[in-house]
N, CA, C and O atoms as CSV, one atom per row, in Angstrom:
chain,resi,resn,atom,element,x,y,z
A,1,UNK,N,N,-2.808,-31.938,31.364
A,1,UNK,CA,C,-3.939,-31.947,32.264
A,1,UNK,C,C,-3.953,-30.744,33.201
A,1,UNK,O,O,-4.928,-29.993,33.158
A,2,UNK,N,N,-2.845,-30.476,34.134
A,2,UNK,CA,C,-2.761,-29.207,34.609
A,2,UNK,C,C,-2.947,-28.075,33.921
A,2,UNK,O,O,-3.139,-27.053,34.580
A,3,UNK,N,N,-2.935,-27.998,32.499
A,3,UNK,CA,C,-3.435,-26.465,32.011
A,3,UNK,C,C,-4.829,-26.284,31.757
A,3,UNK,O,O,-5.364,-25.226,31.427
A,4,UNK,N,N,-5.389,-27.412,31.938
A,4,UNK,CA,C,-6.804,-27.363,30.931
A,4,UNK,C,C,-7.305,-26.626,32.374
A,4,UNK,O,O,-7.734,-25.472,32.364
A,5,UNK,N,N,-7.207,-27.395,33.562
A,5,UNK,CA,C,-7.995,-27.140,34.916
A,5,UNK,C,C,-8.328,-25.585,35.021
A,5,UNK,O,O,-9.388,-25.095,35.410
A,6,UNK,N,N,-7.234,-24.949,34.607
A,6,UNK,CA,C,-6.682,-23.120,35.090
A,6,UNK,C,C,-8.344,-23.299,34.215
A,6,UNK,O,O,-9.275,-22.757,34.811
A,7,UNK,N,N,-8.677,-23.985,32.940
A,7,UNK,CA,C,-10.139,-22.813,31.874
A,7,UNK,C,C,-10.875,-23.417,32.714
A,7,UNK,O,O,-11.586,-22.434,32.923
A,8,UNK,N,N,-11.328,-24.223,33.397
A,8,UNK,CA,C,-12.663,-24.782,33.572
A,8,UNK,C,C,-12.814,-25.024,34.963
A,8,UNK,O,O,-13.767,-25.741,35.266
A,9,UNK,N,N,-12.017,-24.547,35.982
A,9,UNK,CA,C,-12.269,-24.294,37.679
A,9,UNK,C,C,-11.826,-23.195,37.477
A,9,UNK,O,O,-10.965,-22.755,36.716
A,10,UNK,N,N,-12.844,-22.529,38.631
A,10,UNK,CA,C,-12.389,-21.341,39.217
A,10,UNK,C,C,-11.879,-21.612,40.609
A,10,UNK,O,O,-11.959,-20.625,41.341
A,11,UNK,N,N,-11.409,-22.623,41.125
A,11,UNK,CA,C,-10.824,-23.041,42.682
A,11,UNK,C,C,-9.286,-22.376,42.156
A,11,UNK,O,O,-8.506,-22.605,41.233
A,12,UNK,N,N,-9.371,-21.200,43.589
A,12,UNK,CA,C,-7.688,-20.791,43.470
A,12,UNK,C,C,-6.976,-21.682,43.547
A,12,UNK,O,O,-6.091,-21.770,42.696
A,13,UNK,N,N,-7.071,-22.592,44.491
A,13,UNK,CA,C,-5.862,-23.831,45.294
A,13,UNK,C,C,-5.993,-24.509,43.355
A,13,UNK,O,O,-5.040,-24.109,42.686
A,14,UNK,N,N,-6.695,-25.121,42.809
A,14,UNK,CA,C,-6.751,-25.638,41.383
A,14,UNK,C,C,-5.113,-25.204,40.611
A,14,UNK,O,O,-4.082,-25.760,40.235
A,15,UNK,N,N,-5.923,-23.403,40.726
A,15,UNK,CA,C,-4.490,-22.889,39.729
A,15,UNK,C,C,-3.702,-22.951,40.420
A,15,UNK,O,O,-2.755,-23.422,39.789
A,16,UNK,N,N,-3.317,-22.714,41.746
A,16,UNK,CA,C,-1.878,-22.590,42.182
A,16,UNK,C,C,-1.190,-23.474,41.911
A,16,UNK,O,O,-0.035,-23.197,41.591
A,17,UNK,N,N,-1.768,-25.382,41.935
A,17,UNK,CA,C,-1.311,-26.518,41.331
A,17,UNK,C,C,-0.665,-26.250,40.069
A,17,UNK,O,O,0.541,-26.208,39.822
A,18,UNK,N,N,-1.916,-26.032,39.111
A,18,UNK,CA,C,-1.300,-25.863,37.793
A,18,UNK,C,C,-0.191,-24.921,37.524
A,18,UNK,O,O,0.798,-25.013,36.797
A,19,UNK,N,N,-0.577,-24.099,38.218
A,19,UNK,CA,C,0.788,-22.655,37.732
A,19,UNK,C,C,2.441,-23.382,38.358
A,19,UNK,O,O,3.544,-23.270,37.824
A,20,UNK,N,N,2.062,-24.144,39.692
A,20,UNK,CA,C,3.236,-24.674,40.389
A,20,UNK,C,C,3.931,-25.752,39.386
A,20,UNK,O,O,5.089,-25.614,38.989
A,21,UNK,N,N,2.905,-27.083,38.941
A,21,UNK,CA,C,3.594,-28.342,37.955
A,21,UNK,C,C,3.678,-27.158,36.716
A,21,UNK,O,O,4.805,-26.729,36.960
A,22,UNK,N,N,3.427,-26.740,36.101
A,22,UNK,CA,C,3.527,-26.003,34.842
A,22,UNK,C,C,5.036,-25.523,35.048
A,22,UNK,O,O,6.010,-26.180,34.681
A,23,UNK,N,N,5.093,-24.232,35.712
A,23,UNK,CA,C,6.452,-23.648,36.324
A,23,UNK,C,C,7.280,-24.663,36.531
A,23,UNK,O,O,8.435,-24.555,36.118
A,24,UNK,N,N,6.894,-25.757,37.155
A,24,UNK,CA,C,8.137,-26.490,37.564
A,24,UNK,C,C,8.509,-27.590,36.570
A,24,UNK,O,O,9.667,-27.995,36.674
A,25,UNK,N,N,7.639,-28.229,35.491
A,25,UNK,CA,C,8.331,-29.000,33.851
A,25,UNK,C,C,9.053,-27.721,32.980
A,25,UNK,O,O,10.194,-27.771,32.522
A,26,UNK,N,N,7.926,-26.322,32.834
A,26,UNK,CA,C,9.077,-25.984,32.448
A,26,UNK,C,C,10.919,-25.667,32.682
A,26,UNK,O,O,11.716,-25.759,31.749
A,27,UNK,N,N,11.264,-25.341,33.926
A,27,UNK,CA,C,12.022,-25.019,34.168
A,27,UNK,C,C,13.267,-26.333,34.643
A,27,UNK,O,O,14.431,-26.252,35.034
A,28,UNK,N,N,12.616,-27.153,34.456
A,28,UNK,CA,C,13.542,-29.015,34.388
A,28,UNK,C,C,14.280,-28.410,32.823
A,28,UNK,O,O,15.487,-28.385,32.579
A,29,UNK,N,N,13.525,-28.105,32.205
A,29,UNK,CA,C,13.746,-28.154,30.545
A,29,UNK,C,C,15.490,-27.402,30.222
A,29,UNK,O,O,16.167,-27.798,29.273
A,30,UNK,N,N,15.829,-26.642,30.893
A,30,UNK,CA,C,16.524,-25.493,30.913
A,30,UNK,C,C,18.080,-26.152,30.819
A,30,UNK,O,O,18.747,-25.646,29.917
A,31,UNK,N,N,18.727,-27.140,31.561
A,31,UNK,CA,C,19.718,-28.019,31.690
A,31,UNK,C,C,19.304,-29.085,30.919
A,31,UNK,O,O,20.437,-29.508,30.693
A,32,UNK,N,N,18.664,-29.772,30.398
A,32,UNK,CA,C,18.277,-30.509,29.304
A,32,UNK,C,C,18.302,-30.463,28.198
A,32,UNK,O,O,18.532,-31.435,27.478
A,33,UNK,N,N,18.043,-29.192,27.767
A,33,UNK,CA,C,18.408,-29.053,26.414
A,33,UNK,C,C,19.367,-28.221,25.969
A,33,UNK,O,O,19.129,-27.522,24.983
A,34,UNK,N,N,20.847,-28.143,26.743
A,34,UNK,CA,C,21.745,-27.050,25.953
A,34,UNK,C,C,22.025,-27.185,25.277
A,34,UNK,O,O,22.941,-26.369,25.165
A,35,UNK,N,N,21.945,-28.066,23.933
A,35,UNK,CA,C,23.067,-28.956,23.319
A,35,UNK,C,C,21.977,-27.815,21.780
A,35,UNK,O,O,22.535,-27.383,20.771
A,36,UNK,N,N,20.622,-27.638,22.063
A,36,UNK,CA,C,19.852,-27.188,21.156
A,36,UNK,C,C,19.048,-25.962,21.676
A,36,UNK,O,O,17.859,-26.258,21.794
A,37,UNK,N,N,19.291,-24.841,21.979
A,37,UNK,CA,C,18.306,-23.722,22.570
A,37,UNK,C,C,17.071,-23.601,22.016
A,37,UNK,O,O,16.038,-23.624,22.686
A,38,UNK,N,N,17.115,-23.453,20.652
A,38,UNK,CA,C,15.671,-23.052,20.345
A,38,UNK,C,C,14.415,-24.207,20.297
A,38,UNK,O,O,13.202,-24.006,20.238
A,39,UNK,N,N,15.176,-25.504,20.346
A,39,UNK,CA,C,14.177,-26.827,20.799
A,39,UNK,C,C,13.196,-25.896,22.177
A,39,UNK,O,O,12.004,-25.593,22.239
A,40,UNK,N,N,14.322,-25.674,23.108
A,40,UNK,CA,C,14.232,-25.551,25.173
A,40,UNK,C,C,13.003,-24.276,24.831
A,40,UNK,O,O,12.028,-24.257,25.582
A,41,UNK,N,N,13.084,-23.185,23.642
A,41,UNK,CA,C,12.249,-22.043,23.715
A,41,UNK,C,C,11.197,-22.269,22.897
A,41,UNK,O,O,10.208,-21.549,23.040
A,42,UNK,N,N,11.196,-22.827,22.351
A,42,UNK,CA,C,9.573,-23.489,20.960
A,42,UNK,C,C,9.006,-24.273,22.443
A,42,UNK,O,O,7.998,-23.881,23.030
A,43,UNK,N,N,9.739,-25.288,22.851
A,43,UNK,CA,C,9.158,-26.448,23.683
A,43,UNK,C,C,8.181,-25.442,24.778
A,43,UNK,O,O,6.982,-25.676,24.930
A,44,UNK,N,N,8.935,-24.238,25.539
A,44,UNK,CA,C,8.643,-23.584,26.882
A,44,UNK,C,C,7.701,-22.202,26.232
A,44,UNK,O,O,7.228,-21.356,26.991
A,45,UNK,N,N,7.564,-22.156,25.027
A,45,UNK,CA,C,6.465,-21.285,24.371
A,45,UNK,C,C,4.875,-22.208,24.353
A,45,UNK,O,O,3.762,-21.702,24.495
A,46,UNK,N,N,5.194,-23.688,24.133
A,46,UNK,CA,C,3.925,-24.464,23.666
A,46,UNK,C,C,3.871,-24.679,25.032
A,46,UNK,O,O,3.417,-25.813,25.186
A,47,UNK,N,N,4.125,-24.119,26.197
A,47,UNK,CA,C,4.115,-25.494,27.372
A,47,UNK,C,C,3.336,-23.512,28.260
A,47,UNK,O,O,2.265,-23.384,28.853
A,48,UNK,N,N,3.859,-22.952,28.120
A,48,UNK,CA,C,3.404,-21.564,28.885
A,48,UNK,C,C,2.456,-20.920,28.131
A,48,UNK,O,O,1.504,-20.462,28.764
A,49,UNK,N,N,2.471,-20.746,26.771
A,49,UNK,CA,C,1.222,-19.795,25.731
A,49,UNK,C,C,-0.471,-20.536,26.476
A,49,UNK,O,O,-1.395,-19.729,26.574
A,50,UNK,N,N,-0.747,-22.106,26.966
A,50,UNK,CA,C,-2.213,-21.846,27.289
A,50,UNK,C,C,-2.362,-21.574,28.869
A,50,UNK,O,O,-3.471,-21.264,29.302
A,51,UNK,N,N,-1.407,-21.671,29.619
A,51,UNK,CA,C,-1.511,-20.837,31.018
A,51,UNK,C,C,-1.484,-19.477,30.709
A,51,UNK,O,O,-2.581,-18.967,30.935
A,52,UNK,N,N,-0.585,-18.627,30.244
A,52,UNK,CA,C,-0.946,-17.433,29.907
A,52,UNK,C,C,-2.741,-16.744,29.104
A,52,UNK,O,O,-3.443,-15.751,29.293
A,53,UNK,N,N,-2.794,-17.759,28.363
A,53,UNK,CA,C,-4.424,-17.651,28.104
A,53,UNK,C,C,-5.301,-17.785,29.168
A,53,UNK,O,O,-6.246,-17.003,29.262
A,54,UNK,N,N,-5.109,-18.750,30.062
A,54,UNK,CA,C,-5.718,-19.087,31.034
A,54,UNK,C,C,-5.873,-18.022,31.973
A,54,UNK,O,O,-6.994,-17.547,32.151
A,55,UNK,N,N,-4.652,-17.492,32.737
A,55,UNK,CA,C,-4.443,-16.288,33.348
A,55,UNK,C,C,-4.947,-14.741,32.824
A,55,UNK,O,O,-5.184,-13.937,33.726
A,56,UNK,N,N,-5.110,-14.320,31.531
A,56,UNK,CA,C,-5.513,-13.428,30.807
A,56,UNK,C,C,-7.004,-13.620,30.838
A,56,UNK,O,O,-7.595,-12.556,31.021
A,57,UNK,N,N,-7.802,-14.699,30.707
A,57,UNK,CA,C,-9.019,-14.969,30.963
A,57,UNK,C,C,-9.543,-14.628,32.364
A,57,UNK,O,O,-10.352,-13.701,32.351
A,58,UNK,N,N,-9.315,-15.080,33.403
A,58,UNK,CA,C,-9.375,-14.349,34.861
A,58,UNK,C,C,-9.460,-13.125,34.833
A,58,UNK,O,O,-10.548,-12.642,35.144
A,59,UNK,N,N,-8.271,-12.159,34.426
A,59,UNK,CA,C,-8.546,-10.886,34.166
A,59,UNK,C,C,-8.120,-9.883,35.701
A,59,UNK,O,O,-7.892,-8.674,35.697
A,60,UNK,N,N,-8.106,-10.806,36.928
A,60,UNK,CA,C,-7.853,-10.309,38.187
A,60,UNK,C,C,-6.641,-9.588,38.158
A,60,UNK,O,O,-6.063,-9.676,37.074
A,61,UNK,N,N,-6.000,-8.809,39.129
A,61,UNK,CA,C,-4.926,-8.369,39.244
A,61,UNK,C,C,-3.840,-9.342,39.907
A,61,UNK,O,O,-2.655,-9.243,39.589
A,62,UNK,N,N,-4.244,-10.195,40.750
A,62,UNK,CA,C,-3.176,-11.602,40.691
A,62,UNK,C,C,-2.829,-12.508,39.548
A,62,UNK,O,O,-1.779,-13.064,39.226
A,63,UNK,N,N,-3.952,-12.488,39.068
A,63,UNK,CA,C,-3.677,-13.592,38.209
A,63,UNK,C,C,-3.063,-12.534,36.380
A,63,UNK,O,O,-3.023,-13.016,35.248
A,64,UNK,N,N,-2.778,-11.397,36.719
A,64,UNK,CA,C,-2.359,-10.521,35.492
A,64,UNK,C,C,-0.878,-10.658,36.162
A,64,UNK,O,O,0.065,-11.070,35.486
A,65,UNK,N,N,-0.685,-10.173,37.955
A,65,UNK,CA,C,1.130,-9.937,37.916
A,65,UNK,C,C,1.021,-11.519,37.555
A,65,UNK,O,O,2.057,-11.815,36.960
A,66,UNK,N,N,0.212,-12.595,37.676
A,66,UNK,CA,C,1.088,-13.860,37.668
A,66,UNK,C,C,1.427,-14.290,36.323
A,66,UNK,O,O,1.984,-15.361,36.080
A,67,UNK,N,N,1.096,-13.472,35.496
A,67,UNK,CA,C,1.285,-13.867,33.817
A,67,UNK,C,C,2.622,-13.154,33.768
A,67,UNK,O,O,3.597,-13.839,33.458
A,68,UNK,N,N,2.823,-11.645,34.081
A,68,UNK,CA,C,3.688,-10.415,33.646
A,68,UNK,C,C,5.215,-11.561,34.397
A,68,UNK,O,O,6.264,-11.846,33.818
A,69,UNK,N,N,4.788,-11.954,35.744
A,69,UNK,CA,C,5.945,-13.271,36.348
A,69,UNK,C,C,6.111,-14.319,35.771
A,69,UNK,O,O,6.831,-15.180,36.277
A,70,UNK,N,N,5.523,-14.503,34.634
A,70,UNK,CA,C,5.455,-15.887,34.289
A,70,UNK,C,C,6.323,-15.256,32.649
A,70,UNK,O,O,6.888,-16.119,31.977
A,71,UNK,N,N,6.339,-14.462,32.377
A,71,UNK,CA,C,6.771,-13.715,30.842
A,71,UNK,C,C,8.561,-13.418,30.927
A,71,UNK,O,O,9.503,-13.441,30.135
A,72,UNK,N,N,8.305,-13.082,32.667
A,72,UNK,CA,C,10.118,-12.990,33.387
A,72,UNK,C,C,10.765,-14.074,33.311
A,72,UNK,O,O,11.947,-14.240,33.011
A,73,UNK,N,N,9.929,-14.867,33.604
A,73,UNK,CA,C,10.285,-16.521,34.297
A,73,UNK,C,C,11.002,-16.867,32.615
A,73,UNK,O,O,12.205,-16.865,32.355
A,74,UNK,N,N,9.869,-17.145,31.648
A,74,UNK,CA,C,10.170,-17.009,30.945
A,74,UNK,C,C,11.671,-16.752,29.846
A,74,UNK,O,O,12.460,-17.539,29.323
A,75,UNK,N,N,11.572,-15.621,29.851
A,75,UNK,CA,C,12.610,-14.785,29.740
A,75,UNK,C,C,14.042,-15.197,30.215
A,75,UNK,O,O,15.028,-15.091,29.486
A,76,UNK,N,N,14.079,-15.677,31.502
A,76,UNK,CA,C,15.201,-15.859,32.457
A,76,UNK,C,C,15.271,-17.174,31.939
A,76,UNK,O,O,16.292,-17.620,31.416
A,77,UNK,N,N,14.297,-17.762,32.058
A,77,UNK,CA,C,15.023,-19.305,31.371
A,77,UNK,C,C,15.431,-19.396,30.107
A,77,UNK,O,O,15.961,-20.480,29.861
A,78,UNK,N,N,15.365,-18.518,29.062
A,78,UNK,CA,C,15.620,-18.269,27.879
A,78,UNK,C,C,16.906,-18.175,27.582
A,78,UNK,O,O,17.515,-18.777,26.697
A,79,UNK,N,N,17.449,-17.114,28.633
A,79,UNK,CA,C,18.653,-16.869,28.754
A,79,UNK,C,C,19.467,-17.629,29.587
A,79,UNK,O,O,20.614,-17.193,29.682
A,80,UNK,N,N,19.137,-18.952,30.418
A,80,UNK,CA,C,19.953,-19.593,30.976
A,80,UNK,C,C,20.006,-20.167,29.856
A,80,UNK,O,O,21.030,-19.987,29.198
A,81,UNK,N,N,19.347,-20.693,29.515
A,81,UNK,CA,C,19.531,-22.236,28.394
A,81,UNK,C,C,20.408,-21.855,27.297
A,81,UNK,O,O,20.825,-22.874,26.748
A,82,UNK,N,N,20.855,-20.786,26.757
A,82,UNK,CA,C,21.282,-19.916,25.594
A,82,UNK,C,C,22.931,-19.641,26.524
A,82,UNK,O,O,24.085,-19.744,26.108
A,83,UNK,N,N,22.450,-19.301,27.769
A,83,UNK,CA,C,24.718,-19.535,28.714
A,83,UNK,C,C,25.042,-20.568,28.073
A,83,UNK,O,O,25.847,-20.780,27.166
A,84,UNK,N,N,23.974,-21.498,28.923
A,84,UNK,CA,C,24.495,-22.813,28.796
A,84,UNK,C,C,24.726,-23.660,27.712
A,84,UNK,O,O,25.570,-24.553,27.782
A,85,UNK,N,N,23.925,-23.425,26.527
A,85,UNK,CA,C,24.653,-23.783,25.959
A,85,UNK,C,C,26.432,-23.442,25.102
A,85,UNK,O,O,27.372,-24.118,24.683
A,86,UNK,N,N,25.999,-21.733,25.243
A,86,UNK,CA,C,27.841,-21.486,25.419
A,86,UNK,C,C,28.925,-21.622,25.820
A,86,UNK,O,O,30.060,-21.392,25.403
A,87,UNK,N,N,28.176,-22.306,27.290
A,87,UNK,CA,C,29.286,-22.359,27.980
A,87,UNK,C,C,30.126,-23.883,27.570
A,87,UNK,O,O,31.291,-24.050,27.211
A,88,UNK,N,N,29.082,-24.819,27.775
A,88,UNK,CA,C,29.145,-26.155,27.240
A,88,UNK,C,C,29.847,-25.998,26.093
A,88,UNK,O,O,30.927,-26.587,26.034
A,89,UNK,N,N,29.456,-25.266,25.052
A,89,UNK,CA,C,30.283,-25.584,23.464
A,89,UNK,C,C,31.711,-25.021,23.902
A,89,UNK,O,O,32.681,-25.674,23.517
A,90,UNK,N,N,31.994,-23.626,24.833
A,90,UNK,CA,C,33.567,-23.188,24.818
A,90,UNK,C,C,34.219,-24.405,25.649
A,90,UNK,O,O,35.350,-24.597,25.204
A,91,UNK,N,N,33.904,-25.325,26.730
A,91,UNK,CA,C,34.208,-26.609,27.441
A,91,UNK,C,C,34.499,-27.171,26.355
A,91,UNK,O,O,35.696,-27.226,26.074
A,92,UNK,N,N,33.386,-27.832,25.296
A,92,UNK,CA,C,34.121,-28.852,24.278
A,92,UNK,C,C,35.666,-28.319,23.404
A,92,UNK,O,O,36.682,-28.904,23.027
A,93,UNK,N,N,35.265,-27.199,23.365
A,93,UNK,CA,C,36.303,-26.992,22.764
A,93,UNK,C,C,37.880,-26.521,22.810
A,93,UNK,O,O,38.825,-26.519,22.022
A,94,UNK,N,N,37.587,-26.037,24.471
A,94,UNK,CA,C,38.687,-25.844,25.031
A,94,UNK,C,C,39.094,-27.405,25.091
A,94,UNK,O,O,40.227,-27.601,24.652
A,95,UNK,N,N,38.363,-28.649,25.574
A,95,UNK,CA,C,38.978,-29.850,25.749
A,95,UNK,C,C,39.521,-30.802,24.608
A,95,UNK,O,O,40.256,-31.786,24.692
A,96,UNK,N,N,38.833,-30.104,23.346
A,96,UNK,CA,C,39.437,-31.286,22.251
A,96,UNK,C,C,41.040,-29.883,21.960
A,96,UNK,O,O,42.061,-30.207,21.352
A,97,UNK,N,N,40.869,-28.771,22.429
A,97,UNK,CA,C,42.543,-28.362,22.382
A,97,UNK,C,C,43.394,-28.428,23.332
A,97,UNK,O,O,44.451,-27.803,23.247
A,98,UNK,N,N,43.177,-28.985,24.117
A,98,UNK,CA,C,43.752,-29.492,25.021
A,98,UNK,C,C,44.549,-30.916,24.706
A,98,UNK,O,O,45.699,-31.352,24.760
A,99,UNK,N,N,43.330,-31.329,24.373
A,99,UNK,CA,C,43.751,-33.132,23.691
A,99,UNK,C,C,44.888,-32.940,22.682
A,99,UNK,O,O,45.991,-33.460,22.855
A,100,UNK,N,N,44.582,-32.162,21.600
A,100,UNK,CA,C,45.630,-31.850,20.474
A,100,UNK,C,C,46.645,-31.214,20.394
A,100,UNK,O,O,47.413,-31.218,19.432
A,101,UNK,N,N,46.813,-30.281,21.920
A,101,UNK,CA,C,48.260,-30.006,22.201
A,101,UNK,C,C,48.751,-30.953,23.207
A,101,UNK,O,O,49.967,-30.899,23.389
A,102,UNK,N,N,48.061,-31.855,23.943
A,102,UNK,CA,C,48.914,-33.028,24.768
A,102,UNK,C,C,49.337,-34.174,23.296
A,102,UNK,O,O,50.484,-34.603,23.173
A,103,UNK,N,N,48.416,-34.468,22.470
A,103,UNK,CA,C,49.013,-35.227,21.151
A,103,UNK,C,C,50.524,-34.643,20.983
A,103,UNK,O,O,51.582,-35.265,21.077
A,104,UNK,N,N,50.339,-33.430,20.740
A,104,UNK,CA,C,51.676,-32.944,19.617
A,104,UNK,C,C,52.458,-33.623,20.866
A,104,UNK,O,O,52.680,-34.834,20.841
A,105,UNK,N,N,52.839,-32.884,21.873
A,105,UNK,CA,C,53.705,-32.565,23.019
A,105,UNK,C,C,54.476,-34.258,22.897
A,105,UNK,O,O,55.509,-34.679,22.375
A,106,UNK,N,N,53.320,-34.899,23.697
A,106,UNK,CA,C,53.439,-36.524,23.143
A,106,UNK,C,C,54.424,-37.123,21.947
A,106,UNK,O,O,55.377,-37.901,21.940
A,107,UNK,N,N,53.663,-36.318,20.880
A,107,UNK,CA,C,54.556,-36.862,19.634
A,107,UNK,C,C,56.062,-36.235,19.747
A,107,UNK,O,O,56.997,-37.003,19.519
A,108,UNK,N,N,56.315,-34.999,20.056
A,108,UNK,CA,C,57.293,-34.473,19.860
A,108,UNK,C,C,58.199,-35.464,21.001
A,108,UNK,O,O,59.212,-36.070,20.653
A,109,UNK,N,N,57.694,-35.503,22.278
A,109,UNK,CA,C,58.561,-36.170,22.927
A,109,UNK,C,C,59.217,-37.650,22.767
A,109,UNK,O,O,60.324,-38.018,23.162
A,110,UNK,N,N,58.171,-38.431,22.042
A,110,UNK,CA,C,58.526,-39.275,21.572
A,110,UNK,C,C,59.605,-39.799,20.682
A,110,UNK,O,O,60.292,-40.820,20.642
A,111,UNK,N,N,59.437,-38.255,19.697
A,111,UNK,CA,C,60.590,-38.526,18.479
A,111,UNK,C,C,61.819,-37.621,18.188
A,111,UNK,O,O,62.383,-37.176,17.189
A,112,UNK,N,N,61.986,-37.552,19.745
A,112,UNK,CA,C,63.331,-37.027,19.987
A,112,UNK,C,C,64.234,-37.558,20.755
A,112,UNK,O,O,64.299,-37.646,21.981
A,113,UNK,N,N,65.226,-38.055,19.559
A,113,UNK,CA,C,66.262,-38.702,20.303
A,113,UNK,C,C,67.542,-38.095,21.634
A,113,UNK,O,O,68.218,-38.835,22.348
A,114,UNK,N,N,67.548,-37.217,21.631
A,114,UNK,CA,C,68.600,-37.059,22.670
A,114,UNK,C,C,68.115,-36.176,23.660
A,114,UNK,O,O,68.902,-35.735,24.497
A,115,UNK,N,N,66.606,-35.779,23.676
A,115,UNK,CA,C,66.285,-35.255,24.741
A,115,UNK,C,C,65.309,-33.566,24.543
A,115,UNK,O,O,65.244,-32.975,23.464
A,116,UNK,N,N,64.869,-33.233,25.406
A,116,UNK,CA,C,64.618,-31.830,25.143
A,116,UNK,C,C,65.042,-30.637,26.139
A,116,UNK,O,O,65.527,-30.829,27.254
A,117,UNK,N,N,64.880,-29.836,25.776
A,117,UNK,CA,C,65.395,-28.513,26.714
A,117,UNK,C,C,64.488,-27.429,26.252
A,117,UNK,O,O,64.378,-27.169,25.054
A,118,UNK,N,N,63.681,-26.642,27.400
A,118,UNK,CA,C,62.446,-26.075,27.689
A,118,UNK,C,C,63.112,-24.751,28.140
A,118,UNK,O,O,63.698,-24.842,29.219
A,119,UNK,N,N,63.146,-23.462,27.497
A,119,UNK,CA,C,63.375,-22.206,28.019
A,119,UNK,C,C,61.792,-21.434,27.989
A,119,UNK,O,O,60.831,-21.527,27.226
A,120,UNK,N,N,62.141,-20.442,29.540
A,120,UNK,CA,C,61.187,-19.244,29.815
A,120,UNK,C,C,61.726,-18.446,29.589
A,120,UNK,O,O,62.954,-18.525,29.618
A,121,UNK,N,N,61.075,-17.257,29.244
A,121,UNK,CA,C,62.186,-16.099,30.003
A,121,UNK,C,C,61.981,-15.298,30.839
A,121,UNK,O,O,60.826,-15.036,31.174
A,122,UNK,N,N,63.169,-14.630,31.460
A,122,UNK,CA,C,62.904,-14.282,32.701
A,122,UNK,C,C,62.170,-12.994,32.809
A,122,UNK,O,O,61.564,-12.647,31.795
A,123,UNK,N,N,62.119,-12.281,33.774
A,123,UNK,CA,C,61.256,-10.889,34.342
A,123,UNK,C,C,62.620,-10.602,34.858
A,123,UNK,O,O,63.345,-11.454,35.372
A,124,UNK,N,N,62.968,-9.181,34.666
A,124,UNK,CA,C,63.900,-8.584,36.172
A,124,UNK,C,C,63.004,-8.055,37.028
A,124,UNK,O,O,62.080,-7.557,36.384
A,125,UNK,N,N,62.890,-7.961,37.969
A,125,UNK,CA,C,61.909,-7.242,38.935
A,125,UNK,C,C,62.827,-6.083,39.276
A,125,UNK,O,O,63.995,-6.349,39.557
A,126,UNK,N,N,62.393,-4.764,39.279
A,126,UNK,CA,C,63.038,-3.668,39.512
A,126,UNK,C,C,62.682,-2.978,40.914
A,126,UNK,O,O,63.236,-1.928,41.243
């Protein structure tokens, strides 16, 4: 409903609404979907491509930087959602090796009968 308003009022206060709820579902999207990036960028292409029409129709010089800001915006959320999901997958995976060297450690300690003994070695400091 907020995008249709931007084609068919010309009330500024109208678009600033729409450009504001628009801007602000997309950018919920961004922590929601790390698990799948290109879902978060198909989804934030269909959700921004008819405000950008909308804004290109106006033709004003506000409403052109507010597209060229809206292409950044864009952009920037593209690349959060694409960290995040890296970052998230190196977390899983640092934690299931974590798990599988506390297993061994576990096992080993378990099935040793007379004990263990743990060497470092040293540094001389000169």
């Amino acid at each position: 409903m907020p995008r249709s308003l931007c084609f068919i009022s010309d009330d500024a206060v109208a678009h600033m609404i729409c450009l504001s709820v628009t801007t602000g579902y997309v950018a919920a999207g961004a922590g929601r979907t790390y698990g799948r990036p290109w879902i978060f960028h198909v989804q934030d292409r269909t959700r921004l491509r008819p405000t950008a029409i909308a804004l290109a129709l106006h033709g004003t010089p506000y409403y052109v930087g507010d597209r060229v800001r809206q292409r950044v915006f864009f952009l920037a959320l593209k690349q959060i959602s694409t960290n995040l999901q890296r970052i998230f997958v190196q977390a899983l995976v640092a934690r299931e090796r974590e798990a599988a060297l506390a297993g061994q450690f576990d096992t080993a300690l378990n099935n040793m009968p007379h004990g263990l003994c743990m060497f470092a070695r040293m540094e001389v400091l000169r």
